[in-house]
N, C-alpha and C positions, 0 to 999 in steps of 0.2 A: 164697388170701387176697390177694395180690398182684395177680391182677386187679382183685381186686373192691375195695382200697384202702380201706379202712370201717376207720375210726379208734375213732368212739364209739358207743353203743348206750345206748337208752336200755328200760327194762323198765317197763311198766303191767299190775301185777298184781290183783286183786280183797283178795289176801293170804293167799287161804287157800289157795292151788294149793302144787302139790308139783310141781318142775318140776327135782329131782337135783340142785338148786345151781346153779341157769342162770346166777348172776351169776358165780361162784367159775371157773361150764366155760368164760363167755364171756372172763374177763381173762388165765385159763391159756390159752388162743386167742390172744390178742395183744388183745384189744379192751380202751377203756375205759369201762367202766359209768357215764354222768355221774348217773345215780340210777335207783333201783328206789322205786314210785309207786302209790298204788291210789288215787289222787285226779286225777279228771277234768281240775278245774280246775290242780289244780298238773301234772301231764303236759299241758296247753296251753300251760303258762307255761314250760314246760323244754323244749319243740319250740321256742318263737319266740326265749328266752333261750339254751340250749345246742346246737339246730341239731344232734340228733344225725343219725350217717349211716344208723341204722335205727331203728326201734322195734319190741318185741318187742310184744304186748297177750294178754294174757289171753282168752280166746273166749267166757271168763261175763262180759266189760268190757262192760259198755254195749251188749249184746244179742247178742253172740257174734261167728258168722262173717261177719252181711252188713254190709259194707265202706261200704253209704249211711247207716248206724246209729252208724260211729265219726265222733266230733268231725271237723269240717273241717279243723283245722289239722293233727289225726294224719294224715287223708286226704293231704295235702300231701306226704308224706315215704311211702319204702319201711317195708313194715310185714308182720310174721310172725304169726299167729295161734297163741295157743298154747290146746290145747285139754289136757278130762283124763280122757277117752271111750276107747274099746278101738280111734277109729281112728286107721289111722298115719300117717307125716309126708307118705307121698307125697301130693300134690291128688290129686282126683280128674278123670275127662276130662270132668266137665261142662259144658255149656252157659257157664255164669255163671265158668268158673275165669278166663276173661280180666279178670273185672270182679272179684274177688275174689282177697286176698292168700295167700298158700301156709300151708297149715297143717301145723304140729306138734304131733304126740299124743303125753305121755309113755306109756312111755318114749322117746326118741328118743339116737341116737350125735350124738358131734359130728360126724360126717359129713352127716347128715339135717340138722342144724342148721344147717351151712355153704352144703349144698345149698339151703336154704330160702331164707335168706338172699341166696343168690346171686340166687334167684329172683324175689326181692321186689327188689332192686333193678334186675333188666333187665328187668321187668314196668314199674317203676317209670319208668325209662328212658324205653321204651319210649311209655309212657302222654301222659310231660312232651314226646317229639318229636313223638308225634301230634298233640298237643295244640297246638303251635305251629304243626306245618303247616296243621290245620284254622285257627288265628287267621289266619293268611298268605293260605290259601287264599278265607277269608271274607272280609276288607277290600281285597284287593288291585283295583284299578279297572282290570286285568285280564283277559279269560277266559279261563280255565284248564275243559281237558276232558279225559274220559277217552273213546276213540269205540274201541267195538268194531267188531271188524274185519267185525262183520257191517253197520255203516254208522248204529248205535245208539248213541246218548250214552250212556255208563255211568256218568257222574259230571259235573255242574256244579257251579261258583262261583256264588254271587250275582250275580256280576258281570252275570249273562246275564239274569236278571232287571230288572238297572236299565238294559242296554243295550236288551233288545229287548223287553221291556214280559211277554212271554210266562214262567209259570212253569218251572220246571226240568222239574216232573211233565208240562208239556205239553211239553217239549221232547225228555223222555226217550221219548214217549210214538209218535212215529213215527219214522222214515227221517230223519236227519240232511238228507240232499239235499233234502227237502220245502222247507228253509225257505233254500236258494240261490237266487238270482235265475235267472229262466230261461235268461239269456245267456250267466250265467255256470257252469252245469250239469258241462257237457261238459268243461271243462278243469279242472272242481275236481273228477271223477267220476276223470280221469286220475290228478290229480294225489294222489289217494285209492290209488288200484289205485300207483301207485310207492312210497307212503311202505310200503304193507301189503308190497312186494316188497323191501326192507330201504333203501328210499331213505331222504333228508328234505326236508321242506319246508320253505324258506327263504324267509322273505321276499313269502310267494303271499299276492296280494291276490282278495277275491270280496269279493258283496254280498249280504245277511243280510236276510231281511224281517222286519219289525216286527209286533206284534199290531196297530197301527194302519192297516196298509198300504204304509208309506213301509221306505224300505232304510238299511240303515247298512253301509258299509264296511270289510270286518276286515282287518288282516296279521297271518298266521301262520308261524309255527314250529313245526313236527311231528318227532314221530322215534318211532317204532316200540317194541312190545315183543311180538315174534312168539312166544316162550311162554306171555306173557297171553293175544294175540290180543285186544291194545289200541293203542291209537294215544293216548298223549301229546301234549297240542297245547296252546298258549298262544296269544290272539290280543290284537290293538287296536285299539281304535276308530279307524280314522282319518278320521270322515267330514268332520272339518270341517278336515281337512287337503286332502283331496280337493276340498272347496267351493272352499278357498283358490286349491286348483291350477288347476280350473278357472275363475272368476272372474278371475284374471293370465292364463290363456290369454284369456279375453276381452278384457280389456284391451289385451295385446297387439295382438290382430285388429282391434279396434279403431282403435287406434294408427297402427298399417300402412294399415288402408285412407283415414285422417284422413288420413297421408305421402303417401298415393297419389294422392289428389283434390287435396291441393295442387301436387302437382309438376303433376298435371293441369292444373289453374289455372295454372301458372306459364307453363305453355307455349301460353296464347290472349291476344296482344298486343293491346290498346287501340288503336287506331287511329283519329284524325280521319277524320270522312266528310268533309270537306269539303280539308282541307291535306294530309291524309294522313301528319301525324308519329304518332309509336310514344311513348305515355305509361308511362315506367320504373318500377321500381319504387320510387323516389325521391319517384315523383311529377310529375317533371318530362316535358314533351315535348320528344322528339328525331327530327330529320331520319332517313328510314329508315337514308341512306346511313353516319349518324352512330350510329346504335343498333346496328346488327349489326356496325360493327365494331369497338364498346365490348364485344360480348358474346359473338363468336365472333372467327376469325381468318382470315374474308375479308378480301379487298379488292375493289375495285369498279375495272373498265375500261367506258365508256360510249361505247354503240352503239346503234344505233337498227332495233326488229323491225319485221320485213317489215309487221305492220296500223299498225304508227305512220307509216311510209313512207307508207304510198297514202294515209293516212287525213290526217296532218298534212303531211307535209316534202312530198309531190308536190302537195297544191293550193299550197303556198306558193311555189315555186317557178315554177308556172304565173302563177300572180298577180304574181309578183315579174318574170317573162318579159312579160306581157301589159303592166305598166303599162312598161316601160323600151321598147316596140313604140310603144305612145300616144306616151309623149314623144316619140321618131324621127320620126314622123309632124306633129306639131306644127310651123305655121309656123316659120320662123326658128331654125327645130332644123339643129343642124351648122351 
């Protein structure tokens, strides 16, 4: 009783059952009975007002032992069936015992009582955690899978339905690898054959095909469960993170080569065809001698190459020779 910590108990009888004193055996037990009830409507009204920790029900109540036939609010709460037939307290190993509460047939010990009880509550349990994982499992934007290790989906989320357009039943329906992108095959076929070898997958990105054609993006997280001979795996969308990523890589490259073609630019000087100054990038024209050494750290010593020689400074020199000869020659010269 200390496990099961069950305070109060509530009894829905028909009235005419003979059930040894079930309320006198339940408060010598330690429990408190908040009432004994053979009205429907008032056992609805003392579930949502008194909140007990079980209910006992009668199995002539409201159509007997099948559990879709008692009120929804009893459904709600751990619940005993008390029956008053020659069968005994244990269930039986039927099909339906999972979806149906444990029955007690007088006579029954308080042993079989306790045991019952115990029953209907970790049934109960059991039922209220299922029942939140499947809410979790179904809303979460998410995909959650279950992948046998023979490479078959054994269990989807929704999720996979509004990601990739394709049903679950079509998905359960061949080879998980059918629906990875080609390229990406080989390294997610790997990365398969490590998680089944007791590794996990962290963080492995592949690409998902659509019933439309186009791909979507996953990152997962895998980890094994080699007694199943299941694979655990949770993924996410990340394609329009990937759009993002690539898009800044364009940009960037972009960028780069816009940097590239101006420094290009920067380095083909303006030059007069006619003066031959260097136009800055101020705008203004400047003497060459004045421009390269505003913008590097020459200096200029001035000489004269061998074609400027023959071409300018020797005819001049001869002309400047020939005419100072004429004058020599000229009357009255010297």
């Amino acid at each position: 009783m200390d496990n099961m910590a069950i305070q109060t108990a509530l009894i829905v009888d028909h009235g005419d059952s003979d059930h040894g004193g079930l309320e006198e055996r339940l408060c010598a037990l330690g429990y408190e009975v908040v009432a004994v009830t053979s009205s429907s409507g008032e056992a609805e009204r003392l579930v949502e007002t008194a909140a007990p920790d079980v209910v006992l029900v009668s199995a002539a109540f409201r159509g007997g032992r099948n559990l879709a036939q008692a009120p929804d609010v009893l459904r709600s709460l751990p619940l005993v069936l008390l029956g008053d037939g020659d069968d005994r307290a244990e269930p039986s190993d039927g099909p339906d015992d999972a979806e149906c509460p444990p029955r007690l047939s007088a006579p029954f010990t308080d042993r079989e009582l306790l045991m019952a009880i115990e029953l209907a509550r970790t049934r109960h349990r059991a039922a209220r955690a299922a029942s939140e994982l499947e809410g979790f499992f179904a809303v979460s934007v998410d995909l959650f899978c279950f992948l046998d290790f023979d490479g078959h989906f054994r269990r989807l989320n929704p999720a996979w339905e509004r990601t990739l357009g394709f049903t679950r039943q079509e998905l359960m329906s061949r080879p998980f690898i059918d629906f990875v992108h080609p390229d990406d095959r080989e390294r997610t076929l790997k990365q398969n054959a490590a998680v089944r070898g007791g590794g996990q997958a962290i963080l492995f990105e592949n690409r998902y095909v659509c019933k439309d054609g186009s791909y979507r993006w996953l990152l997962w997280n895998a980890t094994p469960h080699p007694d199943e001979r299941v694979i655990y795996s949770a993924a996410r969308d990340i394609t329009a993170r990937k759009k993002a990523e690539a898009d800044r890589a364009l940009l960037v490259a972009e960028l780069e080569a816009s940097a590239a073609e101006v420094r290009h630019l920067q380095e083909i000087l303006p030059i007069c065809s006619y003066c031959r100054k260097i136009r800055g990038d101020e705008d203004y024209w400047h003497e060459v001698e004045d421009y390269i050494a505003r913008h590097t750290s020459s200096r200029f010593s001035h000489s004269i190459c061998p074609e400027c020689m023959s071409r300018e400074i020797e005819p001049e020199l001869a002309e400047a020779e020939e005419r100072a000869r004429r004058a020599s020659e000229e009357p009255g010269a010297g």
